[in-house]
Backbone as ProteinMPNN parsed JSONL, in Angstrom:
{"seq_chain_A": "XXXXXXXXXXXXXXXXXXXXXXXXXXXXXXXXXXXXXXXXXXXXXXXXXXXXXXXXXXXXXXXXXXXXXXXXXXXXXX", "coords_chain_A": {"N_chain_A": [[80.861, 113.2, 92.555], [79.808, 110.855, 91.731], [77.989, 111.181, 90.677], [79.012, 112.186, 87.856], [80.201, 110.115, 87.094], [78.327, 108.287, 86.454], [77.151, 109.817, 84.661], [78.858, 110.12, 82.602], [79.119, 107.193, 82.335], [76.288, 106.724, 81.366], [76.829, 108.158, 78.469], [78.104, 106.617, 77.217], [76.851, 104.289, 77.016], [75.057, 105.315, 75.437], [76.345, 105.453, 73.411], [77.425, 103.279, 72.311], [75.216, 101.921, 71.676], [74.522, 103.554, 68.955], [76.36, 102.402, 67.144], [76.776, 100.037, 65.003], [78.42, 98.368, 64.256], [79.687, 94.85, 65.552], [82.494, 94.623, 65.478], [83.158, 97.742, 65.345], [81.784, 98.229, 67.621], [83.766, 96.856, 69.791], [85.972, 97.393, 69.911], [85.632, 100.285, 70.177], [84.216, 100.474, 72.822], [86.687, 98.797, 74.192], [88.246, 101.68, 73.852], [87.098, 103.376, 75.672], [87.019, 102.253, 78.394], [89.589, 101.943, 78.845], [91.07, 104.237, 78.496], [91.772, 105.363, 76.453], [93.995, 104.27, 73.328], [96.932, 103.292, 71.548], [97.323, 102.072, 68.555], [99.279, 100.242, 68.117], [98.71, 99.024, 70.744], [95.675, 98.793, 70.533], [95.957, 96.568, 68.49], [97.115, 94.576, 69.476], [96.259, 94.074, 72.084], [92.96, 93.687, 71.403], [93.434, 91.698, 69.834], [92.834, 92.282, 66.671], [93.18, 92.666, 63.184], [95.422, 95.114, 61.805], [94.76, 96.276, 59.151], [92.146, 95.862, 59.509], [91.684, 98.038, 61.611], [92.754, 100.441, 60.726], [90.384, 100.879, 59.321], [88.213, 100.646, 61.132], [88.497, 102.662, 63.249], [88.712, 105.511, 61.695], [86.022, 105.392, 60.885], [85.038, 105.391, 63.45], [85.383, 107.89, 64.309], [84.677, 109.988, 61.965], [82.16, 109.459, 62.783], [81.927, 110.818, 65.324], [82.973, 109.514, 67.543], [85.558, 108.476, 68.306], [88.982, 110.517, 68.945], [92.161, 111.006, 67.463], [94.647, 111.87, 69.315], [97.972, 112.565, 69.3], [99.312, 110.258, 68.626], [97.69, 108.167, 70.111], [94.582, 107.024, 70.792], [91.176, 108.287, 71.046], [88.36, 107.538, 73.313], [85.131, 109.092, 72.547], [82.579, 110.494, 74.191], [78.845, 110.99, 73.535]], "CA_chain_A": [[81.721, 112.316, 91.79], [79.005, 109.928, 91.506], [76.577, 111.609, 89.35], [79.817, 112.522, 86.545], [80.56, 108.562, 86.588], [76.84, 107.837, 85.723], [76.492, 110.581, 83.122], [79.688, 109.332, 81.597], [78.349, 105.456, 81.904], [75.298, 106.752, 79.904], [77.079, 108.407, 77.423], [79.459, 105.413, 76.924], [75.909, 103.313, 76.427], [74.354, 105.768, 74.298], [77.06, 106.071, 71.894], [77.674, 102.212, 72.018], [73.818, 102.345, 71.131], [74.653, 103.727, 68.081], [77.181, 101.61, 66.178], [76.181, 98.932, 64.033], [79.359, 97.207, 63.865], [80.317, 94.564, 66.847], [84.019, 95.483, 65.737], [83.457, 98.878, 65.854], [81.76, 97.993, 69.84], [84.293, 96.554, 70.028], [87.277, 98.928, 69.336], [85.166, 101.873, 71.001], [84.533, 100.253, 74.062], [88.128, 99.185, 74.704], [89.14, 102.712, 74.196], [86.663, 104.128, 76.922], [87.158, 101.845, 79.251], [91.284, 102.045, 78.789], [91.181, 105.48, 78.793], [92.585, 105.32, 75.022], [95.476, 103.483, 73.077], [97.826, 103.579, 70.136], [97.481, 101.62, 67.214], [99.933, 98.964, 68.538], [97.797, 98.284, 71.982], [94.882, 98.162, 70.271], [96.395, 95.336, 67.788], [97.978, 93.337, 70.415], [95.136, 93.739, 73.299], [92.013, 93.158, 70.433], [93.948, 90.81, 68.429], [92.337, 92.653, 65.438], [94.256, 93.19, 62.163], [95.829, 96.956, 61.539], [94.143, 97.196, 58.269], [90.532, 96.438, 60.127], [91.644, 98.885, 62.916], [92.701, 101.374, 59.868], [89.209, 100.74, 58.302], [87.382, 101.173, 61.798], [88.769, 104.076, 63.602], [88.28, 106.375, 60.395], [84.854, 105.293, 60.775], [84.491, 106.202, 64.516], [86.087, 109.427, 63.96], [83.554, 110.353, 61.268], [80.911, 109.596, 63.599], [82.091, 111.828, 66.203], [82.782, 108.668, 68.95], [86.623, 108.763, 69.057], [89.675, 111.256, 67.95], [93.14, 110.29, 67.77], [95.669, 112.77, 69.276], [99.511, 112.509, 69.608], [99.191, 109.023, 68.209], [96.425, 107.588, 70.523], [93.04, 107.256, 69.934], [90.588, 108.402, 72.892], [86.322, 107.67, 72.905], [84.493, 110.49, 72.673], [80.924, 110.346, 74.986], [78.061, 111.813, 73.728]], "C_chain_A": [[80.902, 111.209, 91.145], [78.456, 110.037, 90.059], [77.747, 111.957, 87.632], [79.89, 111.158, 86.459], [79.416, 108.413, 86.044], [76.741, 108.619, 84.522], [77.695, 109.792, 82.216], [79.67, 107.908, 80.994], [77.131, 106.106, 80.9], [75.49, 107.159, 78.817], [77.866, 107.322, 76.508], [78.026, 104.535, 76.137], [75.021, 103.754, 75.559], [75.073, 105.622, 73.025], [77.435, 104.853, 71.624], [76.24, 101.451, 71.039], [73.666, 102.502, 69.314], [75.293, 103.425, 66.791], [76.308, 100.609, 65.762], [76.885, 97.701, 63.912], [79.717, 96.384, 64.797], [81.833, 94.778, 66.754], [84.35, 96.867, 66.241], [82.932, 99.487, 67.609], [82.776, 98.357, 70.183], [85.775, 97.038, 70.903], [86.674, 100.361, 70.215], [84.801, 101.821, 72.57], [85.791, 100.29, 74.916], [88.643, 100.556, 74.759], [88.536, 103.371, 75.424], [86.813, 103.638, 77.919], [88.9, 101.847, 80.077], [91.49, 103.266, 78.614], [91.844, 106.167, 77.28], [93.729, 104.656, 74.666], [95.681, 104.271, 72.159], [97.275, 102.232, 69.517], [98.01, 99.992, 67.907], [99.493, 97.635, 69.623], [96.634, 98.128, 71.54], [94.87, 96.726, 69.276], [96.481, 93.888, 68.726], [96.602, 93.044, 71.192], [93.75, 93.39, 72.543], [92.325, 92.087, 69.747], [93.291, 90.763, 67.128], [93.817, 93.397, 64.089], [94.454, 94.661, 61.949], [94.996, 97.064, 60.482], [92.184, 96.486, 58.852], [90.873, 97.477, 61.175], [91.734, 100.612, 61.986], [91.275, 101.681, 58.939], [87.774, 101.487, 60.026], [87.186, 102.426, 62.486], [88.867, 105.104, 62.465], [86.776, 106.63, 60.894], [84.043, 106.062, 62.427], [84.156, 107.53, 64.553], [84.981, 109.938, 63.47], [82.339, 110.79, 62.103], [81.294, 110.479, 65.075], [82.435, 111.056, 67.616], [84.543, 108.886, 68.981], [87.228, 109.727, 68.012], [90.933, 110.667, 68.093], [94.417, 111.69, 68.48], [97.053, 112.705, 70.049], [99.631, 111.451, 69.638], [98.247, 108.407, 69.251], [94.886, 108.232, 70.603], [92.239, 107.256, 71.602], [89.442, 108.27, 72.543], [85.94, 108.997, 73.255], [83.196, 110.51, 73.01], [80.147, 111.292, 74.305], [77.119, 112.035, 74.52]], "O_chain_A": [[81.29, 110.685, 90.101], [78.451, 109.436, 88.985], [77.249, 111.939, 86.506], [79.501, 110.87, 85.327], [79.505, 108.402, 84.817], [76.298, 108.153, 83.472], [77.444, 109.005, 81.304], [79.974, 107.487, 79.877], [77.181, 105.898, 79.688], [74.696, 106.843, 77.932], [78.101, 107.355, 75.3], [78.069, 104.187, 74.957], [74.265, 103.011, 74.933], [74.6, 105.651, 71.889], [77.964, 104.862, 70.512], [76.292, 100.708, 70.059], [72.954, 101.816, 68.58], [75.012, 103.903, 65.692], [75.178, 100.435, 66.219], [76.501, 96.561, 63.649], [80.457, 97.1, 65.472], [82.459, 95.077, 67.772], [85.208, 97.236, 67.043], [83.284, 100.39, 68.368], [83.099, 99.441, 70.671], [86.276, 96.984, 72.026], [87.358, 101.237, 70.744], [84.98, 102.729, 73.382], [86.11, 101.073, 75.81], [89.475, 100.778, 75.638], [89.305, 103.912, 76.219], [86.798, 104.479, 78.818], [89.259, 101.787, 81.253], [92.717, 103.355, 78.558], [92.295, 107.307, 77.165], [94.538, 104.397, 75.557], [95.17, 105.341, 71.829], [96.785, 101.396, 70.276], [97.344, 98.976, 68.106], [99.629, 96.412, 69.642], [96.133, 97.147, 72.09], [93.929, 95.932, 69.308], [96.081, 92.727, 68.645], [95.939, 92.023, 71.008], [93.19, 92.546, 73.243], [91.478, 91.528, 69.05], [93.113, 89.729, 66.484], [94.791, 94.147, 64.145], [93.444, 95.365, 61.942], [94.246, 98.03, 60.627], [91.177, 96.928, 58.299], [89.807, 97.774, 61.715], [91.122, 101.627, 62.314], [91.173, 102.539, 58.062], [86.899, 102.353, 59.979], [86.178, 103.133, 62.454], [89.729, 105.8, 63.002], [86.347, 107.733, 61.233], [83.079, 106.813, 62.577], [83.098, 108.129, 64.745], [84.167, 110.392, 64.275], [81.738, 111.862, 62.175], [80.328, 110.547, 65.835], [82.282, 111.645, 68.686], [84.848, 109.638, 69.907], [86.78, 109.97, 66.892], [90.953, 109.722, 68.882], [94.935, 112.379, 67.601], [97.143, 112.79, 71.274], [100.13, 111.095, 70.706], [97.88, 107.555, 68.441], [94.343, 109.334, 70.519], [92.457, 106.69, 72.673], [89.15, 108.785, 71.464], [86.399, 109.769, 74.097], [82.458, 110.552, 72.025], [80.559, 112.451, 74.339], [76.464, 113.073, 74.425]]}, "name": "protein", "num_of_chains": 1, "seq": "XXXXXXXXXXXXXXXXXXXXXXXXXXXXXXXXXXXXXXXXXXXXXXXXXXXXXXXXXXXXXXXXXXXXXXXXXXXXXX"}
């Protein structure tokens, strides 16, 4: 059980590694650590505006770090 928590902590810090943006940290952390949100919990619990959350999650996506499915958005470890 151990050794899957650690690989998953390093994938969490590799792929945090790789952003550029501290919003998009930001936004990609909260979802791995929260196991994923909606739209609404990430508004409220970030207190980031919908159209930066519509501008960043696109951008995750792209990059292969989160997907969104059945309206919440989940991180994706590499």
């Amino acid at each position: 059980m151990s050794t899957q928590r650690d690989e998953q902590s390093a994938g969490v810090v590799s792929s945090v590694r790789a952003i550029d943006s501290n919003r998009r940290k930001l936004v990609y952390l909260y979802l791995a650590t929260q196991g994923g949100a909606t739209l609404d919990d990430l508004k409220a619990d970030l207190e980031l505006p919908l159209l930066t959350l519509l501008r960043v999650l696109p951008d995750l996506q792209d990059n292969g770090l989160v997907a969104e499915e059945d309206g919440r958005w989940i991180a994706q470890h590499t």
